[in-house]
Structure formats: C-alpha cells, structure tokens
N, C-alpha and C positions, 0 to 999 in steps of 0.2 A: 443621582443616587436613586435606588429602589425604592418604594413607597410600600411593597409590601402588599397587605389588602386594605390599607389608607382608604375611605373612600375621598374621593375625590370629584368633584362632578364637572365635568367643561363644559363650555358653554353648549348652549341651545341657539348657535347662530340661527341669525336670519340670510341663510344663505338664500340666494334666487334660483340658482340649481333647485331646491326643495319647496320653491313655489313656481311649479313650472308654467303656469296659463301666465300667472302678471310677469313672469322672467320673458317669456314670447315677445308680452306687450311690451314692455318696454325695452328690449334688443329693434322690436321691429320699428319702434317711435324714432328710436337711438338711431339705426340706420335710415330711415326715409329723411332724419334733419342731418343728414350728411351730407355735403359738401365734396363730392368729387373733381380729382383736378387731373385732366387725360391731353397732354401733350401742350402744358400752358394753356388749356381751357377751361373756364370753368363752367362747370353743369348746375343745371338746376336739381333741387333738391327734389328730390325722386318722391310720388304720391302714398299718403300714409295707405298701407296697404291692409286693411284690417282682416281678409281672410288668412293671411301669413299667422296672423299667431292662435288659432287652433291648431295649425299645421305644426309649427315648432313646438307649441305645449305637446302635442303628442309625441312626439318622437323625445320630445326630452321623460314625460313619466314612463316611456315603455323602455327608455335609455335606467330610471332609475328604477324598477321595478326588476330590470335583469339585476343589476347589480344589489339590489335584495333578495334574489332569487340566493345569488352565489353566496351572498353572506349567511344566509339564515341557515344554507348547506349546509358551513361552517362554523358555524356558531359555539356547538360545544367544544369543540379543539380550540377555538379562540379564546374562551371564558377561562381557559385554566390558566390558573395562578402563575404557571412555569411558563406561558407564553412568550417568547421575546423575541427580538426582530437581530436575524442574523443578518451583517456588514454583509450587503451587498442582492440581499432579497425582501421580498415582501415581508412587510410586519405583520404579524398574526393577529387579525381584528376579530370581535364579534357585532354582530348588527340587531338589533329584535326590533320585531315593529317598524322595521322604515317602511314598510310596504301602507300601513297603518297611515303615518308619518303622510306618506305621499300621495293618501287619500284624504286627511285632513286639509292641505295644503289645496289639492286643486280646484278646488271649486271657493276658494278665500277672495273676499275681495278687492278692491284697488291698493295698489302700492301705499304702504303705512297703515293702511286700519288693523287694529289689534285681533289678534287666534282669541277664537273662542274659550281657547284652554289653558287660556295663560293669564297668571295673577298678575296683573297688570300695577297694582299699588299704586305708590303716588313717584313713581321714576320719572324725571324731566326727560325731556329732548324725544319721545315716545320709546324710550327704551322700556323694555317687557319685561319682567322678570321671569325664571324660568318657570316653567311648568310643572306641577307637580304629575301629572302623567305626558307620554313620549316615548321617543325613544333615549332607550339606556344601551350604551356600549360599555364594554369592558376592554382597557388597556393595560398591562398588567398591573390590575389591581385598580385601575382608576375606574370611576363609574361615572361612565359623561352622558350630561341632557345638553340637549340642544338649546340656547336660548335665543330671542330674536335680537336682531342687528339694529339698533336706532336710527329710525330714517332721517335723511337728512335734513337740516331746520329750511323751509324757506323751498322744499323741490330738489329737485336733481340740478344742479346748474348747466346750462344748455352748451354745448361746444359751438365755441366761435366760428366763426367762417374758418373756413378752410381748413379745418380740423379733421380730427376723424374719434368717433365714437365706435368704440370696438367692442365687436361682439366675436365670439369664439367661435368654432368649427363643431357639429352637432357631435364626431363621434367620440362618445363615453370613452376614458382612461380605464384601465385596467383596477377594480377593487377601488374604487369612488366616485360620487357621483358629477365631480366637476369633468367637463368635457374639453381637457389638453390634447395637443395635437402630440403623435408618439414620437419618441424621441429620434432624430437622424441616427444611422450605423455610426461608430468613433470614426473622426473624420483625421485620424493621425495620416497620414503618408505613409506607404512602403517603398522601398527600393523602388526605386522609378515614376514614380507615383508625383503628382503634381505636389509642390510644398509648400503652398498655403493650408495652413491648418486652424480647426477651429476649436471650442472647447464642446467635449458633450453634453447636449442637455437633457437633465436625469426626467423621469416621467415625475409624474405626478405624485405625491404620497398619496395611500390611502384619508378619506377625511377626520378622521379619528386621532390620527397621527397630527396631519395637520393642525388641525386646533390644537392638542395637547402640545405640539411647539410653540408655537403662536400663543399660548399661554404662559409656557415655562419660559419664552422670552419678555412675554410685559413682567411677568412676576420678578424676575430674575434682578428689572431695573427696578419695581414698586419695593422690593425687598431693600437693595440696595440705597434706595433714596431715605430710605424710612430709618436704617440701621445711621445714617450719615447727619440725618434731620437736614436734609439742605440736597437738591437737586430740582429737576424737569419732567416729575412722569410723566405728561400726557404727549409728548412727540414718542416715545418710546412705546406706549401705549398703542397709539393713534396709527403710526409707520407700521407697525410689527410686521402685519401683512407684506406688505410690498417688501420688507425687508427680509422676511421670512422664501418667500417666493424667490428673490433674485440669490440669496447667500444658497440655496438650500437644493436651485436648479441651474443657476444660470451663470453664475459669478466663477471666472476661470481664474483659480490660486492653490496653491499649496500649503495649508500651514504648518510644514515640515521645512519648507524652504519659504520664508517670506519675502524673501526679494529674487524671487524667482524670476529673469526676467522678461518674461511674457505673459506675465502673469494681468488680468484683469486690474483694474486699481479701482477702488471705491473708496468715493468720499464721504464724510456725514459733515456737508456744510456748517447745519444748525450743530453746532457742537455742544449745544448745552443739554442734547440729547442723547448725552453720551452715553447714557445707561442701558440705549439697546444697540450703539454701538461693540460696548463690552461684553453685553450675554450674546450678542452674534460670533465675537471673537472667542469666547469664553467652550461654547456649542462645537464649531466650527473644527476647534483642536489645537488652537496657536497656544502659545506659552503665556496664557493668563488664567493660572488658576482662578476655582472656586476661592479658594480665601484672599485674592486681590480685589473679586468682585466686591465679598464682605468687608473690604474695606476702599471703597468706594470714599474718595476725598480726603480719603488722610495721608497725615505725612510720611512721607516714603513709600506709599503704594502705587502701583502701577495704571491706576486708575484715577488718574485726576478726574477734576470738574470736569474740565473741557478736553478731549481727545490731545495728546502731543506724541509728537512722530519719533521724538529721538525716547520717548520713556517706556511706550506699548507696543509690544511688536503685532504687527498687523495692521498698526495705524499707517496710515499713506501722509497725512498731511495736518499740522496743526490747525484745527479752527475753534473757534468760537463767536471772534466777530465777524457779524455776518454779510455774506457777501466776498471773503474771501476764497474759503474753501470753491464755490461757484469760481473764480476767476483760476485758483490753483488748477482747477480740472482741463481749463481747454485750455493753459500751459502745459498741460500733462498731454495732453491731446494732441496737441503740436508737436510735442518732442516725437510725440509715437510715430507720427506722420514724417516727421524727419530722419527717424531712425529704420524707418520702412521704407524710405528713399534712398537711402545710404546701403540698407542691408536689402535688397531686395526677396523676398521669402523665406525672409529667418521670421519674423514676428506678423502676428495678428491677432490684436487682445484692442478690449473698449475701455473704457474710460467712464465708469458710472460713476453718479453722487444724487444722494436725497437731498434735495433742497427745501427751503421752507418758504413759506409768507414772506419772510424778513427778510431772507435773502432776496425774493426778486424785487423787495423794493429799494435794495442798498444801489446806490449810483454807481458804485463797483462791477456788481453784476451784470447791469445794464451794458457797460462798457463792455464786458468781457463775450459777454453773449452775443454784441454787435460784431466784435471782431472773429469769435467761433462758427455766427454765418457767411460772414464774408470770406471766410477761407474752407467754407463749406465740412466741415472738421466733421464728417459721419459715420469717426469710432466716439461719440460723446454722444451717451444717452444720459438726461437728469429726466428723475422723477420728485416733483413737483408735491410736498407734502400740502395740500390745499385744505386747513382742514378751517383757515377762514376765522382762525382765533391768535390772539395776541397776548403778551404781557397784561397789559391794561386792557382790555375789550374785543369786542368783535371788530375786524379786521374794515366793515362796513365803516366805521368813523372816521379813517384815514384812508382807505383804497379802495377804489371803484374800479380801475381800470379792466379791460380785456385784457389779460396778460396773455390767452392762447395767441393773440390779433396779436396783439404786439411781438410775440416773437417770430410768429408767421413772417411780419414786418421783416424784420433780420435775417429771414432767409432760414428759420428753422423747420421742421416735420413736429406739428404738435398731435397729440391722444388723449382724447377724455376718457376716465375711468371710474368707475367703484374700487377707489383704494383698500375694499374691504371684500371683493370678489374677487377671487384666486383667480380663475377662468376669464376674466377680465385683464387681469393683470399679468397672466400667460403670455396671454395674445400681444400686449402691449409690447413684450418682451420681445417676442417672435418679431414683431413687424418692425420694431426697433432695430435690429439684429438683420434684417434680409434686407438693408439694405446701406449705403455707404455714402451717401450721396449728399446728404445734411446732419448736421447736429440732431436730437431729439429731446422734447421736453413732454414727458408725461403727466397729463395734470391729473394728480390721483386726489379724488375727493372724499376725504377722510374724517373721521370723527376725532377729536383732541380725547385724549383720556379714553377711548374706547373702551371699554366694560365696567365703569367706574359709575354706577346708580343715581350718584347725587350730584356726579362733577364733570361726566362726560358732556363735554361739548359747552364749557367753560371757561374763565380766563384763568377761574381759578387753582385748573389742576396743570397750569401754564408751568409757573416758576416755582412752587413749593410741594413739598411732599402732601401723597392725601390726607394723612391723620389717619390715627385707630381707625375708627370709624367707619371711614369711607372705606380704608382696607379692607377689615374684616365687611363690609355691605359687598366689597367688588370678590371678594374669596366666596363668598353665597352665591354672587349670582354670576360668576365665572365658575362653581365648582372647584374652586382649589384647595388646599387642604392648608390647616392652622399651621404648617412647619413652614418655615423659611428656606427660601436659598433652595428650594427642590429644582433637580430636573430626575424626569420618571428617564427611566433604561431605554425604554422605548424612543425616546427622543437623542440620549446620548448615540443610541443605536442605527439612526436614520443620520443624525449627520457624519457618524463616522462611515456610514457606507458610501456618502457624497466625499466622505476626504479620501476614503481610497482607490475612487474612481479619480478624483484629481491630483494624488499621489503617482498614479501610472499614467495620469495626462503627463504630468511633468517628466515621470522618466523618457514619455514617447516623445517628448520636444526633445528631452537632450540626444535622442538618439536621431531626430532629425537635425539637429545642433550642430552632430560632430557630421551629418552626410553634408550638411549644406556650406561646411568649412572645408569637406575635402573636395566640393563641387564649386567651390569659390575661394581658391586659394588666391587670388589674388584681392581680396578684401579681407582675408584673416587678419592681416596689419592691423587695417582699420578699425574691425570689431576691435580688437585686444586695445586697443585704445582710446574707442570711446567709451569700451566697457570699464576702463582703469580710470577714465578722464585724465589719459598721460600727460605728464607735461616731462622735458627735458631735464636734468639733475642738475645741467651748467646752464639754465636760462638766464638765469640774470647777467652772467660773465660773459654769453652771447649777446646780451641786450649790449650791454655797457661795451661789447666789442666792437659795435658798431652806433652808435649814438650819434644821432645828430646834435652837431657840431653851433649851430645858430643861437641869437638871443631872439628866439620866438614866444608867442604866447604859449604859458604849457600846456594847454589846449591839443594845438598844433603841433608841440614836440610827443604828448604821451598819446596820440592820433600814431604818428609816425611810429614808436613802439611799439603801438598795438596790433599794427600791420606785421612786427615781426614775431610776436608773438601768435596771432592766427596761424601765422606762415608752419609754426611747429606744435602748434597744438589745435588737431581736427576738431577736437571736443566742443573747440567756443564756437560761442554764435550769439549775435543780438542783435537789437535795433533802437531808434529812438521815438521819440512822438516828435515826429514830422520836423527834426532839428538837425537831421544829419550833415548839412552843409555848416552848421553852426559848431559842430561838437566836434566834428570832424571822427565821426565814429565807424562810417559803411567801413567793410570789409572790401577791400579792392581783388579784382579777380576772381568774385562769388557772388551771383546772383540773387536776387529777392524771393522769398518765399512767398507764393502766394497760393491760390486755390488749386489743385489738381498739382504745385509744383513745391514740394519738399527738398528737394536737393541742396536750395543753398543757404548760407547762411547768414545772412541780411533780413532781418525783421520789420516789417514796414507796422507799428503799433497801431499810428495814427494820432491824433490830440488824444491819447487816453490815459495820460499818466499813472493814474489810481491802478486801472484795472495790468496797464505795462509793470508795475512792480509785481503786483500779484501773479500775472503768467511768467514772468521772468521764476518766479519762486516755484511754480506746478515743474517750469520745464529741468531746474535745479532739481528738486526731490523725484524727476519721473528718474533720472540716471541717465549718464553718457553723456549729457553737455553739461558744460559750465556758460550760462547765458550772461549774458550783459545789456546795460539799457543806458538811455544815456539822454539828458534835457538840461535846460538851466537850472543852478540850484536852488534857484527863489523856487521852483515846482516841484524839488523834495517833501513839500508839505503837503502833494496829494499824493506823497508816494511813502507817507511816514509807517501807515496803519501796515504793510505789506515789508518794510525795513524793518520795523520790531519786529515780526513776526520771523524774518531770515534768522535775527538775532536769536531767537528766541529757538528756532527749531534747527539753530546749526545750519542752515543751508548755506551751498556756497554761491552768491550772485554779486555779480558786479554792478555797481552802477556808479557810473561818470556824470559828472555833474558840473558845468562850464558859466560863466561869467560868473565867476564866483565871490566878489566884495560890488562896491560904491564904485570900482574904478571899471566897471559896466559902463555908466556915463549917461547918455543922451535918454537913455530909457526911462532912467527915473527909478523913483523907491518901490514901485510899483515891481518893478525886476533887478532892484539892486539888492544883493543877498545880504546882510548886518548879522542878526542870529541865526542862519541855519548851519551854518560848522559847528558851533554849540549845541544846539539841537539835537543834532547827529551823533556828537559827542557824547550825550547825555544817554543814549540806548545802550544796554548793556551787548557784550557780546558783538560789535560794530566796531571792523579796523579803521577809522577815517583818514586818510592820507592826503596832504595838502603839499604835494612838492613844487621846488623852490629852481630847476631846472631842469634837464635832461636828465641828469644821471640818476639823481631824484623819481624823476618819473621813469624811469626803469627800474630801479627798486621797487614803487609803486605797484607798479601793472606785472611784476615777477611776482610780489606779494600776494598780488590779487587773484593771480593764474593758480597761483602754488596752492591758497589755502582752503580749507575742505571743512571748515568748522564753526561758520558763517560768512557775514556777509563782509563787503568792503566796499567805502566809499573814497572814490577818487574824484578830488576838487581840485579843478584847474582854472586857471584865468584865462581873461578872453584878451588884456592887453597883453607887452610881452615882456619878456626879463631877461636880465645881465648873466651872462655868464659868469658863475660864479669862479670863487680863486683857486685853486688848485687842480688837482690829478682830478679826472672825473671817474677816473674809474674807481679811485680808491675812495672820492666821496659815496659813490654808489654803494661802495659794499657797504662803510659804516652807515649810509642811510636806510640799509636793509633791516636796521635794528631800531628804529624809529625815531635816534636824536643823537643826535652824535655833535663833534667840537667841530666848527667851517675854522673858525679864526680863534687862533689859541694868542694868549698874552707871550707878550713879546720876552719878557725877562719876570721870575719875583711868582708871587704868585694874584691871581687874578684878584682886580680889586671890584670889579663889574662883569656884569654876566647878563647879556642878552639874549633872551630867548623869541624864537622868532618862525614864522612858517610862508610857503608859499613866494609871493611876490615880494614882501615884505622883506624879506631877506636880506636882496642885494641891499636894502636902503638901510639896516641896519650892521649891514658890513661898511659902508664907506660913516656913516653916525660913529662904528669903533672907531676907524681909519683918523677920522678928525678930533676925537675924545683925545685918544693918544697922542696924535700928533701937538695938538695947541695945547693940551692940559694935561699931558704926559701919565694919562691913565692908564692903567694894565689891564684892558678890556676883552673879556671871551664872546665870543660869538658861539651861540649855538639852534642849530637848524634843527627845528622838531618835526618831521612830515610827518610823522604818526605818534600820539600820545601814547595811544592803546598798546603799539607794539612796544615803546619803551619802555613802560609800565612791566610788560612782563618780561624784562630784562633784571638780572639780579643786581643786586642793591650794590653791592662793588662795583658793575660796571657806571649803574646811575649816580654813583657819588664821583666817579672820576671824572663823569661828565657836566656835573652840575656841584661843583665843589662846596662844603658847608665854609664859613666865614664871610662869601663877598658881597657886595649886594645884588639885588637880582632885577630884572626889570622884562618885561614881555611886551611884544610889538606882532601886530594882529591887526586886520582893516576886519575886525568883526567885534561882535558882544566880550566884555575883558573877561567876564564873575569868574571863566574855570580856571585862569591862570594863577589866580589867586593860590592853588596848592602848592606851587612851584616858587613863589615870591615870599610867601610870611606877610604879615602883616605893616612889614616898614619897606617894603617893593614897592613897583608902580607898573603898573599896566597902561599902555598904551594900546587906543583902537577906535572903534566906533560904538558909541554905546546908544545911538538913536539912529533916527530914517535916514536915507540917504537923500540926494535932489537929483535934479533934471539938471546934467550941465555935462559937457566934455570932462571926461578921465582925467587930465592933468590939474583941470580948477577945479574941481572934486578933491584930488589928494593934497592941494593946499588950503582948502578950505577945510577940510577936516583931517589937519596936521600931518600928513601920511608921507610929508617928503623929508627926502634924508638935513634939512634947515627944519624943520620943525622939527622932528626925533633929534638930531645933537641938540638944539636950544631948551627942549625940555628935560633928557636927562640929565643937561648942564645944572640945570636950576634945580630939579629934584636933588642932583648932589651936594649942589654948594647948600641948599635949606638944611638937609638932615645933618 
C-alpha cells in the first residue's frame, strides 16, 4: 500500500560498501586466509597484502562518489511525492549528502568502533542507533537514514579450510552503491539455438529500494507475529537479506503458475520462520493475500505456524521439524537430476533452502548431506542461516564443531559470508550457480533479530514475539512508520517487475517445451507420463492376471509384483538402505543411480534410514516419480518423523517394510517387529497394508502405485504362507477394499468372526476349519490387509462384512489395543503384546501361541467361558 508523505526512516545500515578503506581491509584479510584448491591441490594461503587495501578503498569511494554524482543530478525529480518505479525500470531514488556520507566513512576506524555521529545509547551487541544527521533519501514518501549494522559478537568467524571467503567484483551496478556483476543477456533459446536454458539474473536494486524491502519484509513477519501473540521473529528478521537477494534476483518461478515445471524450488527448512517465508510469497505475487498474512496462525488461514505444502501455494514442502526440509531438498535434487536424464534439455533449475543452526545439527541432515555429496548433486545450493543463537542460548553451549570442514568432509563447495552484505551474498550466488559439479552450502553470518535494539542477537527474539516495546524501539530505529502490515508501491513495484520478467521466463520455456517435444518425439510418451505419474486403469487386473502362483514369503511374492508394476509404470523408482537382497525390492533391468548417472532407477540410500524417508518425500513432492524405499520394519522408527510428514502433506511415497512380526526368528527382539503395525497405524492419513498372499499383495502394490494423497506402507513377511482358499483373482479385487469375507459360514448366520491380517491368516482359516468341524461352529473369517482403506468404505458395505450380533475375535503376531474398535468389549484379541526372543520362527509361534493348536484352544475356551 502507499504510505503517502508517511515519514518513514529505514535504516542507516552499516553497509561496508559505505565504509570503503575497512571494506578493503577486510575483503583483502578475507581473501589472503583463503584456501585455494587447483587440480586436488592445495595452496597455501596467499601473504596478507596490506598495500591492496588503499588500492580497493580507492576505486571503491571514486566507484561511490560517481554514483552520488548521478543521484544528486537527480534528486529533485526523485523527491516528488508522484515518484514511482514502473514494472520493469529503474525506481525513481533521490540521494543528498552521500558524497558527505562517504567522507565521513573513510577515514573511520577498525571494523565495529562506533561514527562519531551516531547516538549510540545503551543498544547491546554494538548496534548504533541512527543518527540524527546523514544521509536522508526520499522513496515515495519514505524518508530513510542510514543506520549501522551490529557487528558481529566474538569477530567475523574465520572460514574453514577449504572454504572460500567471498569478495565481489570492484565494478559499481548501475544507481547503487553495491558492486553486482551485470546481468547475462536472457539466456532463453531460439530456433536452433542450444536448449539448456537458464533463469535471468535481474541487476541489482537501487540501495534505497533495497533496504525499504528488506524492511517491509522483517515488518511484514514482526507484524504478523505480534497481531497472532505467538511466532519466530528473529529468523525472519535475521534471513531477510539473503532472502531478499535470492527471491528478488535469482530464484527462477512464476507465481502465476506455481508448479511450473522448471521452475527453481526453495526450501525454508527452519519453518518456524515462516513469517518471512509468507511476506516473500506475499511480495513475490502468489495467491496469499495481505489479509492471510494478518492472520497468521489462525484457524482457516493460509498461513500456518509452520509452512505446509498442500494449504499455501508457493510453499514447496512441509517443515518445521528440523532437519527435514534439509533432507526434502536433495530428494528434490535427485529427482531433478533424474528427470534431466530421462528428458535431456527440457529442464535446468536448482534446488535452494535456508537452513538453520538446528537443522545442521539434526542427525537427519547429516545423513542427507552425506548422501547429496556422494552423488555430487551440484543443482543444491543451502544457505546456511549461521546466526549462532538458539531456543534456549547461544549455540556455543551445545555446538562447536566446523560445520564448513565438515561438509567440505562430504564432498560439498562451502562460502563464508556477511549475511547481511548484499555484494557478498551476490557473489555467493554467482559462484554457486557457475558451477554443477557439487552440492553448496553457504555459511551466511547473520544477526537473529536484526534491527531489534534490545533483542538482536538474543535467544530471546528466538521463539516469541518482541512485545510493544521492542516494536515500536525496532520501528525508531529501522525508520518504519506506527501502521501495520505496510508495504510502500515502491517495493510492490520492484517485485512485480522481477514477476514479469519471470512471467515471460516461463512463457519462453514453454515455447521451448513445445520445440523440444517436436525435436524429441520419441520421448513425448515418456514426459506425458512422468508428468501424470501414469499408471494403467487395469493394473491391478493385470497384476492379478498374472500372480505368482507359490506359498512364498510375501516379501518374495510383492518383490515379484513390484517387478510388474515398474515394468508399466516409468514414474517409480526407489531403493533401500543397504537391504535389497533382503526386501527383495531392486528393480531388475535398471541400473543404480549414482554420481554423473541419473538414468536409472535403483536408489543405493545406504544405512540412512532417517534421511531415506525424508528424500524419498523431496523426490515425491519434486513431481514425476512416485519413489519407494524399502528396510525391516523394526527401522520404521527412524523413518517415523518423515512418514507423519507424507501423511501430513499428502504426499505419495511407498515404503516396504519386511520381517515384519517375532516370526523374524534367530535375530531377536532387537529386530523382531511387536508394535510397529500399530504405530503406523496410529498416523493419520497412512494406508498400511499387511497382505496375507499374492493376490493380496497385488491389490497392495496397485494401491500403492495408484494413490496420490499420501503415503502407504506395505508390511510383508520374511517367512512364507499358505495359499489361501479360493479364486485369487476375485480375492484380489475384494482385498482392494481393504477387508473383505476369505471364509464365509457354512449355513445360518455367523456365530464367530475372525479377523485377521498378513501371515496369520492361513492359521486362522484352518482354527475356523477345526471350530466347525469338532464344535460345529458357523465361523467367518475375515482378511483385513488395510484398516484404513476399509474404514473408508461405506457402512453397508462394513456391516455385510463384519455382521452385528456374532462374536468377534482378532488374530495379529503384533500389539492387540487397536483391534479392540472391531471387537466391543466381550471380544478377544489375540497376538503379541510384549518383546519377542532369540529363537527359530516355528518355536517362537508356539511359544507365543501363534499356531493354528493354540488359536482353536483359546477361542475354544474363550467361548465355552462366556
């Protein structure tokens, strides 16, 4: 909205641009403790050069001196009240006194000692309050000072080995004084023209511009947090920059089409900082109004606490707990490199996310980042929100490590930066970007709360809103004006000219879209179906057409399945952690994915179960595969945190899950599964399917292929099972409804009713077989592979299948408590309700009752008691 003649004052950063002699020194420090690495060599770190930085102090004040020349030109055409920045040109600035400005600045002392001219007060962390004299700019209507930058607590933190500390290219941008390199020509393709393509990067805003966004987005979340009593400002705060910088030049999207697909995808791991998530998306132009922002956390608005993928468009992937969003991304990474293998120069977009503290120290991330250098994934740039503060404290009382070293370690390209220097964080960009060769992680070193007087660089502008107080102290000394919820024209104005450059990005991809389908007509097939994630309309009737016939483990038989189902659906692809001999899961006649080879579709994870669910999820939400993963079920529980999450955001991922009860055996409790089918059970939105034979596990794995609206777990055994009684084809199709009748009563109506899943099954078909036979009982059998999907089956069909009057009884080698909804309270559950032991499968299922002589002797006894 217009502010009118509002005054308004933004900040009086402590840009290094504007103290050019200490900006020298410390670019020329930055690069002599650089670590160069030239053909697997490494060099020694080059001698501090101290004549260097009179040389760059000069050329940078005669760099800002022109660029107050041209302003002050201009000045009164800029000062007027009608000023405003037309979509797609320069925004009308005015400048007074930066010449002034940049006389004050160069002869200042060492990095952090306070300006002479600045009321310093009693501000922590050496933040300055602004100056009553400076420079004053006019943006329509806004009257901004400059105020200084809090230098960092503790120094600049030094970059690890092997790093690189970046410094920018000397020549000045066009109308400010940060020194960006100029944008490349649109790298779209014409007619003939090579077709890899890239997104364009816009130049620099003017600095005036700059900051006034970079304010209207902390504001946008300090607003929002404050109106809600309950959010995160200082990641919001803290980020804005780097967030500012990449949405505003470098992030390739359309928010006219959000699932464009070539589009850039960006994470916000730390999702509790979702507040400058929203005014990014809010700026940008996607469909999240101003009045979703104003209600930030309430019911029905589009703006939760934490970012979620199916509520806000624009959002890429659920997070909050940290460490996922991080592993989501180089699933997201992955898929792009797959899908860039399959389509050869239809796509070329990256893969960013702001990550935090928190996240690189989740054991998740760890995981995933191991795996994102080992497959050298160098469209994934994270930048590294380092700003060294936590929930409870500084970051010092629980982390010390090198994080640069240690990702170096894994094979990544790391960059030290000033999270809070535009020209810094350019460069990072650029050098991110020119190259393809590794993952990237940018440690941007940041301030929490950034312009907040009393709280920046605190725990405590961590997890609660700042109060009165601190607001209106951070609105003085940011310059913002008493209204809420402002963003000035000027800012609306600048990112709408970046959405209509990326608006006609996206029309010039689909017009190279449709050249590179009529120059590749013999993969159009394919696109059109990894873009649909086709599957067949008759899959299951083709499963079941041909079913293997054996009493194998279902392991073994929904392996065999799964072979037919790849065969007709390109879409899938997975792997397991390091179990594939076990799960019986490779895809046969398809290669392993590895570094430099995307083609197939064989996932080699490795022991990384945690971070295997989470890429499994990235490479779901990137589009065009449906992934699958696959380990023993006792190791669902490092893959729980990443299975809610499927649930939670609709995604569609498979995971196969093998030695699935006690009748494991020789392993022990240690890998005998008891509660994890309940477990599983227990997540909302999670199909879990535990079939009982062949036909069984093709309804399964058709389920699994088919459905688009979360996740599904399929649980198989690792011994084997009976073939069960009848047609299998027609078993298959009533098990596609999740519980259907095996063995119906003989005559009369049912006087018992067994419900039963998995391996258990046959042994409660032959327990009927014997009830009736010796005690001439009218016993039903009924096979439940899926609760979930019978559940949503209408109540007509659930009463035909589980009829009211008989009594009821459940047989299960796992935890009884959920069968209890199905039984009533005068039922009886049979299973395992404690650890399993170390012994052979078959003295295992007699020792804890699981054979069809212990099931008929205890239903016997439970009936003749009641």
């Amino acid at each position: 909205m217009a502010c009118g003649r509002a005054l308004c004052r933004a900040p009086r950063r402590r840009e290094t641009a504007l103290r050019p002699q200490r900006r020298a020194e410390t670019l020329s420090v930055r690069a002599a403790s650089e670590r160069e690495q030239v053909d697997g060599e490494q060099h020694q770190r080059r001698p501090h050069a101290r004549e260097e930085h009179s040389l760059e102090g000069e050329h940078l004040l005669q760099a800002l001196a022109a660029v107050a020349e041209e302003a002050r030109e201009g000045a009164a055409d800029d000062r007027s009240d009608d000023a405003r920045c037309d979509v797609g040109e320069r925004v009308a600035l005015g400048v007074v006194g930066l010449e002034e400005e940049v006389g004050d600045h160069a002869h200042d002392g060492a990095e952090g000692e306070p300006d002479d001219d600045t009321d310093h007060g009693n501000a922590p962390g050496g933040w300055s309050r602004p100056s009553r004299r400076g420079s004053l700019a006019t943006v329509e209507g806004f009257a901004t000072r400059r105020i200084v930058r809090p230098a960092a607590k503790g120094g600049p933190r030094q970059p690890g080995a092997g790093s690189e500390s970046l410094q920018s290219p000397l020549a000045p941008q066009r109308g400010c004084g940060s020194r960006f390199r100029d944008p490349p020509p649109t790298p779209y393709p014409a007619e003939g023209e090579p077709t890899r393509v890239n997104s364009p990067i816009a130049p620099a805003a003017p600095t005036e511009i700059t900051e006034l966004s970079v304010n209207t987005i902390k504001f946008l979340a300090i607003d929002a947090i404050e109106a809600a009593k309950s959010g995160h400002p200082g990641l919001p705060m803290g980020a804005a920059d780097v967030a500012f910088v990449l949405w505003s030049r470098y992030l390739r999207h359309d928010p006219t089409d959000p699932h464009w697909r070539d589009r850039d995808r960006f994470i916000l791991s730390p999702g509790h900082g979702s507040g400058l998530l929203y005014a990014l998306l809010h700026l940008a132009g996607y469909d999240l109004p101003l009045e979703e922002i104003k209600r930030f956390r309430q019911w029905g608005s589009k703006t939760p606490g934490h970012p979620e993928v199916h509520l806000t468009p624009g959002v890429e992937v659920t997070t909050g707990p940290l460490g996922q969003g991080f592993a989501n991304g180089v699933g997201m990474a992955m898929a792009a490199k797959m899908a860039e293998a399959r389509l050869p120069g239809l796509f070329h977009h990256r893969i960013w996310a702001l990550v935090s503290d928190g996240d690189v120290m989740e054991g998740v991330a760890y995981e995933a980042a191991s795996l994102a250098g080992h497959l050298k994934l160098g469209n994934l740039v994270y930048i590294y929100d380092d700003n060294r503060i936590t929930l409870d404290g500084s970051i010092d009382e629980a982390f010390s490590e090198d994080v640069a070293r240690r990702f170096e370690a894994m094979g990544w390209r790391t960059q030290h930066i000033d999270g809070h220097d535009h020209a810094q964080i350019a460069a990072a960009y650029d050098a991110a970007i020119a190259q393809d060769e590794k993952p990237t992680l940018i440690l941007a070193r940041t301030h929490i709360g950034h312009g907040a007087p009393n709280k920046h660089d605190t725990h405590k502008v961590h997890g609660e809103p700042l109060g009165k107080d601190e607001v209106q102290a951070t609105r003085k000394a940011l310059g913002w004006p008493e209204e809420t919820f402002v963003v000035p024209d000027a800012v609306r104005a600048h990112f709408a000219a970046r959405a209509k450059v990326m608006f006609e990005a996206r029309a010039q991809w689909s017009a190279h879209e449709q050249r590179w389908l009529a120059d590749h007509a013999d993969r159009a097939e394919l696109y059109r179906s990894l873009c649909e994630r086709a599957v067949p309309g008759d899959l299951l009737e083709t499963l079941l057409a041909k079913l293997p016939p054996t009493n194998d483990a279902t392991r073994a038989l929904a392996g065999s399945i799964e072979q037919m189902v790849a065969a007709v659906m390109p879409s899938l692809v997975g792997g397991d952690a390091d179990l594939g001999g076990s799960t019986k899961t490779p895809i046969k006649d398809s290669g392993k994915v590895s570094a430099g080879h995307f083609e197939g579709r064989n996932l080699r994870f490795g022991i990384r179960e945690h971070a295997m669910g989470s890429v499994a999820n990235g490479i779901a939400l990137y589009g065009m595969f449906v992934p699958f993963t696959a380990t023993f079920l006792t190791f669902s529980d490092y893959m729980r945190p990443p299975i809610r999450l499927a649930g939670l955001s609709n995604t569609p991922v498979v995971h196969v899950f093998t030695h699935d009860s006690v009748f494991l055996g020789e392993d022990g409790p240690t890998h005998q599964s008891v509660e994890h089918v309940s477990a599983l059970r227990l997540i909302p939105n999670v199909d879990v399917w535990r079939p009982a034979d062949s036909a069984e596990c093709a309804a399964a794995w058709a389920a699994a292929a088919t459905r688009r609206d979360g996740p599904t777990e399929l649980i198989l055994s690792r011994q084997k099972v009976e073939v069960l009684p009848g047609d299998a084809t027609v078993r298959g199709r009533h098990a596609a409804r999740g519980g259907y009748v095996l063995v119906r009563e003989e005559s009369g109506a049912a006087e018992l009713v067994i419900l039963s899943t998995g391996s258990e099954v046959s042994v409660a078909v032959e327990a009927a077989r014997r009830l009736h036979a010796e005690d001439g009982l009218q016993v039903r059998v009924v096979s439940m592979p899926c609760l979930e999907v019978f559940e949503r089956q209408d109540a007509a069909y659930r009463a035909t299948v589980i009829p009211a009057g008989a009594k009821r009884a459940s047989f299960e080698a796992g935890r009884t408590g959920l069968w209890w909804r199905y039984l009533g309270l005068d039922g009886l559950a049979l299973g395992v309700d404690g650890f399993g032991a170390s012994a052979p499968g078959p003295v295992l299922g007699d020792k804890y009752g699981l054979t069809a002589d212990h099931v008929t002797a205890h239903l016997r006894a439970w009936l003749r008691g009641s």
